[in-house]
C-alpha positions as CSV (number, residue, x, y, z in Angstrom):
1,X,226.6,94.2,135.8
2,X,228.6,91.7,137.8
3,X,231.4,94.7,138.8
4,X,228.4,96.9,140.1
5,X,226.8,94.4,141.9
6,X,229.8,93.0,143.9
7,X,231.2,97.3,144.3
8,X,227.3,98.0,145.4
9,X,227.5,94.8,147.9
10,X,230.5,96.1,149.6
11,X,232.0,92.6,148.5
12,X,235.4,94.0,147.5
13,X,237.2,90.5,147.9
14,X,235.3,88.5,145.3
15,X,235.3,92.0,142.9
16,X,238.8,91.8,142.9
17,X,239.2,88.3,142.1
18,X,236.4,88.7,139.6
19,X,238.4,91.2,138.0
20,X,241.7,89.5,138.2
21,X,239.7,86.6,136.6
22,X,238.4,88.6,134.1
23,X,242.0,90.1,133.2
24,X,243.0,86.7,132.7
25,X,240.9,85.6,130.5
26,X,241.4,88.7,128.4
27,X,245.0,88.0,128.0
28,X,244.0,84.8,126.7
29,X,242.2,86.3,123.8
30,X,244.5,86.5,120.6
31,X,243.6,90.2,119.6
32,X,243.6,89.3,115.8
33,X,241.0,91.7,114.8
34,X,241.8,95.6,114.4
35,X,238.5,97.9,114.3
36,X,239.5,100.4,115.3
37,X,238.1,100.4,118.2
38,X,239.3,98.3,121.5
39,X,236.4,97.3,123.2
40,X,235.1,95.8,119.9
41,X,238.7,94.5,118.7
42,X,238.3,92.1,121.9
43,X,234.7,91.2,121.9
44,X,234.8,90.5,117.9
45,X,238.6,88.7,118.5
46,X,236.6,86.8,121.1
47,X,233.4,85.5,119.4
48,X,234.8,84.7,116.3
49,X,237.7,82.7,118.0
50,X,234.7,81.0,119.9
51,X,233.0,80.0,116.5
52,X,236.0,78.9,114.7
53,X,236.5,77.0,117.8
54,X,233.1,75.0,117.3
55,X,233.4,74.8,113.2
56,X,231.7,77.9,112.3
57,X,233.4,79.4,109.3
58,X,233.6,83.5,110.3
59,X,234.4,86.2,107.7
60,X,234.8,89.2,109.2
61,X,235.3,93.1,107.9
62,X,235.2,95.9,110.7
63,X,236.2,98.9,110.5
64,X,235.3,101.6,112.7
65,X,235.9,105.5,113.3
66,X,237.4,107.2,116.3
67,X,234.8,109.6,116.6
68,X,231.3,107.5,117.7
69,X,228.1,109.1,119.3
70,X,227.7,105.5,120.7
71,X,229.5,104.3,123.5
72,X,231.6,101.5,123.5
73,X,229.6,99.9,125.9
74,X,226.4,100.1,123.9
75,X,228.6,99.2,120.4
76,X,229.8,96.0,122.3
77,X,226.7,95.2,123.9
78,X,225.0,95.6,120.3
79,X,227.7,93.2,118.3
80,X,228.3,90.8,121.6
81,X,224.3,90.1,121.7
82,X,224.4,89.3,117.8
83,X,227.4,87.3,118.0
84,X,226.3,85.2,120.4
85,X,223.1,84.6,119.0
86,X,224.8,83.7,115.8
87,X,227.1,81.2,117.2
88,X,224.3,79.5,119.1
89,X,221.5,79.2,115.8
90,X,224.9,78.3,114.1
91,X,226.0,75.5,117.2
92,X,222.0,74.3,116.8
93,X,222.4,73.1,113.5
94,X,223.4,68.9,113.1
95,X,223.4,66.6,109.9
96,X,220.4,64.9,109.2
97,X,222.4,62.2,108.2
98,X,225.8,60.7,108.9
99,X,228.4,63.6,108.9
100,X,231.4,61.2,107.8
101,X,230.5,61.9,104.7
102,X,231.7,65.6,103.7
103,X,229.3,66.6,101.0
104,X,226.5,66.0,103.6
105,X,228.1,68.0,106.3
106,X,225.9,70.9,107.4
107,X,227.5,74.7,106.4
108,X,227.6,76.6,109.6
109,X,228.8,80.0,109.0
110,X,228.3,84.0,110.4
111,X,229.5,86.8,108.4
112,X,229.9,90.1,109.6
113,X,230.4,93.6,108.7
114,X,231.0,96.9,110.1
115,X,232.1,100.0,108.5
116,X,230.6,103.5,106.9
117,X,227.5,103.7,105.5
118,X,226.1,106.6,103.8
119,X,227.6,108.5,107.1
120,X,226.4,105.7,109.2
121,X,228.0,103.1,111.6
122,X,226.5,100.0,109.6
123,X,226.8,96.3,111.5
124,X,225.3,94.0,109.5
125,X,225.7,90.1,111.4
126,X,223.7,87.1,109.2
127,X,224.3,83.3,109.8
128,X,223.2,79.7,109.4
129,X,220.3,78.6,110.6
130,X,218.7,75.1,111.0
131,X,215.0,77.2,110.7
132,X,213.6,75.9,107.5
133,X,210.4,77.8,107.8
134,X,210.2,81.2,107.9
135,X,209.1,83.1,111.1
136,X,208.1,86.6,111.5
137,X,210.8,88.5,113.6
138,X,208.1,89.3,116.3
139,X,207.8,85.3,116.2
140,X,211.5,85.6,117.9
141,X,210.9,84.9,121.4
142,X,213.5,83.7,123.5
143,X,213.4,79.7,124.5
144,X,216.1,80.2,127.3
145,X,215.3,80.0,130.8
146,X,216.7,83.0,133.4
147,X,218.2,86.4,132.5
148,X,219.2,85.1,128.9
149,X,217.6,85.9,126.3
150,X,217.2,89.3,125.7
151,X,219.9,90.4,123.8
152,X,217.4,91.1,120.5
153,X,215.3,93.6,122.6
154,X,218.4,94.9,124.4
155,X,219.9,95.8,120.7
156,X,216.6,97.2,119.7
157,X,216.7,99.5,123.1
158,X,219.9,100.6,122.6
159,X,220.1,101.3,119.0
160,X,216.4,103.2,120.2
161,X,218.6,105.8,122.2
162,X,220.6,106.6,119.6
163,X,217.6,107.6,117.1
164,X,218.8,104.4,115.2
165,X,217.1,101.9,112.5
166,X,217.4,98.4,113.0
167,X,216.1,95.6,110.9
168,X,216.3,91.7,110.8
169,X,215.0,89.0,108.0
170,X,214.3,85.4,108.6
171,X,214.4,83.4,105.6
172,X,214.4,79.4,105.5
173,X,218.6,78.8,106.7
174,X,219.5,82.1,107.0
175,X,219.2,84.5,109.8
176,X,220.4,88.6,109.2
177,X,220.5,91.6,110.7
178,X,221.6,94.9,110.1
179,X,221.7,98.2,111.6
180,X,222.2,102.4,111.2
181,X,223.7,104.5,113.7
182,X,223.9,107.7,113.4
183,X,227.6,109.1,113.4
């Protein structure tokens, strides 16, 4: 959105610096996961680097085919938004108590999975929560202030286009969701 709003601007300065920033920070990211796919390589090597950055334990399985009716856009858009929102409920959590002591210390983790289904893409994303009452999914609104926050209805849009299925529980500490895309 950024690139098409500097190119559509005429502002070809600060596009090339964004992108020379962006290029940057890419080469930064230690490509550690292998998808099969590149886009999602680096926005899965990315997110879970984040999280094991803040003490989220990740455990991660991906594998994806060459052939996708998806775009790689859309795929990335799709695992980003869930990643992010898992590393956020995940960064939420705090001990109720004093965290010196280790068998009190809150378990913050997101585990993930992407691969073949029944001739399906499946990504299935679930993590920690602090939530120890459950909420209906429609409950889910966003409590963020600006454009953020709409990365649940922007998964539900895209996965929408591509004749989909999409579904998410809430239970007391745990958030998941999963979804079907056709191949």
């Amino acid at each position: 959105q950024s690139v098409k709003a500097l190119l559509s601007m005429g502002r070809q300065a600060e596009l090339s610096e964004y992108l020379d920033n962006l290029e940057k920070d890419l080469d930064s990211i230690d490509i550690a996961i292998r998808t099969g796919n590149v886009g999602l390589d680096a926005i899965l090597s990315s997110k879970v680097s984040i999280a094991r950055k803040n003490n989220i334990e990740v455990n991660c399985t991906a594998k994806v085919p060459q052939n996708l009716k998806i775009t790689d856009v859309h795929l990335c858009a799709i695992v980003g938004n869930l990643m992010d929102n898992a590393i956020e409920a995940c960064e939420k959590m705090r001990c109720s108590t004093n965290c010196k002591d280790s068998e009190k210390a809150v378990l913050r983790f997101i585990r993930v999975y992407i691969g073949l289904f029944k001739s399906q893409l499946y990504i299935s994303v679930t993590n920690s929560t602090n939530a120890v009452k459950r909420r209906r999914v429609t409950e889910l609104v966003t409590s963020k202030l600006g454009e953020h926050g709409f990365g649940l209805r922007r998964i539900d849009k895209i996965v929408e286009h591509y004749d989909g299925y999409v579904n998410r529980k809430n239970e007391p500490g745990v958030f998941a969701t999963g979804g079907m895309l056709p191949l």
